[in-house]
N, C-alpha and C positions, 0 to 999 in steps of 0.2 A: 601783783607781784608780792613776794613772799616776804623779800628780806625790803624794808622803808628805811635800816638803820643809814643807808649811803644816799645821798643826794644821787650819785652816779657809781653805774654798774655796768660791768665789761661785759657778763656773763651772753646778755643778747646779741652782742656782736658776733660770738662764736657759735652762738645759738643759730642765729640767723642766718649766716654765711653758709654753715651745713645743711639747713632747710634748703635756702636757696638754691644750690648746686643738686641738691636732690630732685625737687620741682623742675629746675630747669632741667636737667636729664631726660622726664617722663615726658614731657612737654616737644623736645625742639622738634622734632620731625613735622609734629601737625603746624606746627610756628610755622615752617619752610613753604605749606603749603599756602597759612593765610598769607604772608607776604608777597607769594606768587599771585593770590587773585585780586589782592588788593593795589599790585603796581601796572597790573595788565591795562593797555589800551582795550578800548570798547570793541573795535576789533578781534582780538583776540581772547577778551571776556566770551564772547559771543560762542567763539568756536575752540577754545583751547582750555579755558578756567573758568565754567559757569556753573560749576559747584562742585565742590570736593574733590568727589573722585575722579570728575573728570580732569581736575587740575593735577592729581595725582596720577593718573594712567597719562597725560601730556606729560610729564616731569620725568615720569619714568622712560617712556618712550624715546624722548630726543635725549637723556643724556646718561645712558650706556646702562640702565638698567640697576644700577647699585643704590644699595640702601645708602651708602657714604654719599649720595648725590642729597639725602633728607638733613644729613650732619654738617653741610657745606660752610663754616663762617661757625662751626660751633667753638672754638678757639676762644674767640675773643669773649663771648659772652661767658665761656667757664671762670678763666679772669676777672671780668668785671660783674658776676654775681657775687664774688668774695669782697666785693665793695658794696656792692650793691644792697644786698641782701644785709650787708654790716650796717650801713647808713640807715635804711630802712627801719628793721626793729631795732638796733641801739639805739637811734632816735627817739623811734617815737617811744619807747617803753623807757627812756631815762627820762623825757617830756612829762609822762605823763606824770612819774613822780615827784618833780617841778611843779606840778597841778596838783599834786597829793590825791592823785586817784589812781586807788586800785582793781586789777581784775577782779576781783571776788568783792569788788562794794556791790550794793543792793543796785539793780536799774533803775536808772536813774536820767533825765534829759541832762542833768549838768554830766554826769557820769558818760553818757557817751558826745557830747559838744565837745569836752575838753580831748577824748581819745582822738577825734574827728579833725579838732585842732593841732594835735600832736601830729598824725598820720599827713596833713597836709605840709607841714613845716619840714617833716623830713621828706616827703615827696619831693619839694621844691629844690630841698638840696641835694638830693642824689639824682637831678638833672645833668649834673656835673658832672657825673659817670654815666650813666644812660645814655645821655645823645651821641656820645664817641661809637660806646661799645655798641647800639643800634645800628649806627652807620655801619660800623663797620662789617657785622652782621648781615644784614639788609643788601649791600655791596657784594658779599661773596653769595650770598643765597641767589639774588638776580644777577649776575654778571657772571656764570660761567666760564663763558668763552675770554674772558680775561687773562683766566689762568695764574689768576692769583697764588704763588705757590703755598701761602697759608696767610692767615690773619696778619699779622706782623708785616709779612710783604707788604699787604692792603693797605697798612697803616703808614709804611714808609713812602708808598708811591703816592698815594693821598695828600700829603705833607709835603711830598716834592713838590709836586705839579700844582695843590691848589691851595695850601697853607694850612695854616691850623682856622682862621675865622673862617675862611669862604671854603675848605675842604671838613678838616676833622669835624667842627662842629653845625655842620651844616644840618638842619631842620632841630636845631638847638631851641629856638623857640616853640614851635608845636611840641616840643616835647616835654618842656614848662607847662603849658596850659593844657596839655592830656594829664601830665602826673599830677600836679600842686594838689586840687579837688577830689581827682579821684582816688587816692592814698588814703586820703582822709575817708569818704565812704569805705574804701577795703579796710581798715581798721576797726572805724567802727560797728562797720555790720556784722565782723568776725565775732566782734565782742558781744553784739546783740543777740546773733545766733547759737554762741555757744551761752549765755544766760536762759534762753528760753530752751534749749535741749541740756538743763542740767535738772529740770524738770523730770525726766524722761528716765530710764533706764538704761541708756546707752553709755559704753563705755568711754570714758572720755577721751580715747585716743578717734575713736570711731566718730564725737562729736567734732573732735576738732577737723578731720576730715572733712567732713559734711559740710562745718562752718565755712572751714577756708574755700570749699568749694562755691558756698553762695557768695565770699566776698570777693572771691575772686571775677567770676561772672557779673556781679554788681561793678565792679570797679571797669571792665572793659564798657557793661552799656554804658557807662556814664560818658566814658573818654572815647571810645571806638569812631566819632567822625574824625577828632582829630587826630587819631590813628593814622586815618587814611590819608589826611594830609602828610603827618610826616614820612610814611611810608612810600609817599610818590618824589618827595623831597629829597628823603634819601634812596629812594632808588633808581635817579636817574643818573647821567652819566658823571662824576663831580670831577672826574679826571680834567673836562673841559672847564675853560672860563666862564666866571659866574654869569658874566651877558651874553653866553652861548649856551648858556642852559636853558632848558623847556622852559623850570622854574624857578627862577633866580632870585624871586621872595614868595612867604607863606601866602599873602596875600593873591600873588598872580597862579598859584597851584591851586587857591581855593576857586576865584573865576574861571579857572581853565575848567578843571573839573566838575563845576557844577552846568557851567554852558554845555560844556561836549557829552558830559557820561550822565549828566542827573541828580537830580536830589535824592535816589536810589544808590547812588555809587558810594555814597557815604558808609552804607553799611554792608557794602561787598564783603564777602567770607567773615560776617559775623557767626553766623553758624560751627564754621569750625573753630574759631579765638575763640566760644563760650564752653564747646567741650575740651577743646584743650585749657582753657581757665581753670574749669572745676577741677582734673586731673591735677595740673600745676602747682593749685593753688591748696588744693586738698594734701597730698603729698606733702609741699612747703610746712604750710599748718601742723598737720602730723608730726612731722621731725621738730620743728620748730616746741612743739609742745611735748616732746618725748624727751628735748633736750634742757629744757626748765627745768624738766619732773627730777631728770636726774641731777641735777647742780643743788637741786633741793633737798633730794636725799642724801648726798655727799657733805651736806650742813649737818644735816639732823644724826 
């Protein structure tokens, strides 16, 4: 960080929030697809979502052929990346100044520990936005035939019927223990990767692409089984009562899932959440460091 004179700085929040909405733009269409192969029964793994495209000519096929069927539930996430993405690197990038580490210090193990600690601390708290706006996502992406008239609806009928702890925030926990960890590796390895390609002759817009794209990819292996948990959590029916649901705690989605589908099902439609990662996450990065660059020339 350039400017140390402020204990805290706004500037990533804005930073952040436009990264964020840019990433997520590049990205939701292949999102639609991993959460279709990730909530599919074994059955229908088998014959409708057993790898990408097949998941994408199924998707296409039964539900009328339009691209707007890959943007389904994109509503709610454009909203809550402008929190999302705010929490995110405002956190962690006023954290680390709290730590007195800078990007441009020498590499260093204290130098990325402390980034790692930063990226986990705001992971944990932007749980708080993520599990809503996931669900709510997740709900319009799998549940067509609902007929949700848009985000909002989903969040109203959700609320009605099954409140805010046992509806809105349902698979709230899996989604603490996917983020808290792995924030912290997408931070620090963004950082590690762009130290070691500043080596190189590459433009720094081009490293930070590159970079974000490994921490983006790094940050799904780490967290991607519990992915799948919460993805099955929220994507079954929440309209119903919680003891009429398949999976009414994390605990009984994990036994269910690994007796019936596998220690394999864990990493269903990783393949596509790692190319859409690099894209997402590359993108993010990029803006996210085009938007520094310029707050710092509007200093100087």
């Amino acid at each position: 960080m350039k400017d140390d004179s402020k204990l805290f700085s706004g500037r990533e929040f804005i930073t952040g929030t436009i990264a964020g909405i840019s990433g997520g733009i590049a990205g939701y269409p292949l999102d639609t697809i991993r959460v279709r192969m990730q909530v599919a029964s074994a059955a229908d793994h088998a014959t409708k979502h057993s790898s990408s495209f097949r998941s994408f000519k199924t998707i296409m096929a039964s539900e009328s052929a339009s691209y707007k069927t890959f943007f389904r539930g994109a509503a709610a996430p454009a909203v809550g990346v402008v929190l999302q993405n705010a929490l995110l690197f405002g956190i962690t990038a006023n954290l680390q100044r709290c730590f007195s580490v800078r990007n441009d210090d020498p590499p260093s193990h204290a130098k990325y520990g402390a980034i790692f600690a930063a990226g986990t601390v705001s992971g944990a708290i932007n749980c708080v936005v993520a599990s809503p706006v996931d669900l709510i996502k997740i709900q319009m992406q799998v549940h067509p035939e609902r007929a949700f008239q848009n985000s909002w609806d989903c969040v109203r009928r959700i609320v009605r019927t099954s409140g805010i702890r046992n509806g809105l925030l349902s698979g709230y926990w899996p989604t603490m223990i996917r983020d808290a960890h792995s924030y912290g590796f997408y931070f620090a390895s963004y950082q590690m990767s762009m130290d070691l390609l500043q080596t190189t002759k590459l433009d720094s817009h081009i490293s930070s692409f590159i970079s974000g794209g490994i921490a983006g990819m790094l940050c799904w292996i780490t967290s991607y089984p519990m992915d799948i948990i919460k993805s099955r959590m929220q994507g079954q029916d929440i309209l119903l009562p919680l003891q009429k649901r398949e999976f009414p705690s994390m605990m009984s989605c994990w036994t269910h899932t690994i007796r019936h589908d596998g220690w394999m099902c864990l990493w269903r439609g990783l393949n596509i959440a790692l190319a859409r990662a690099f894209i997402v996450n590359g993108v993010t990065f990029a803006v996210y460091h085009s938007g520094n660059q310029m707050f710092d020339s509007l200093k100087s």
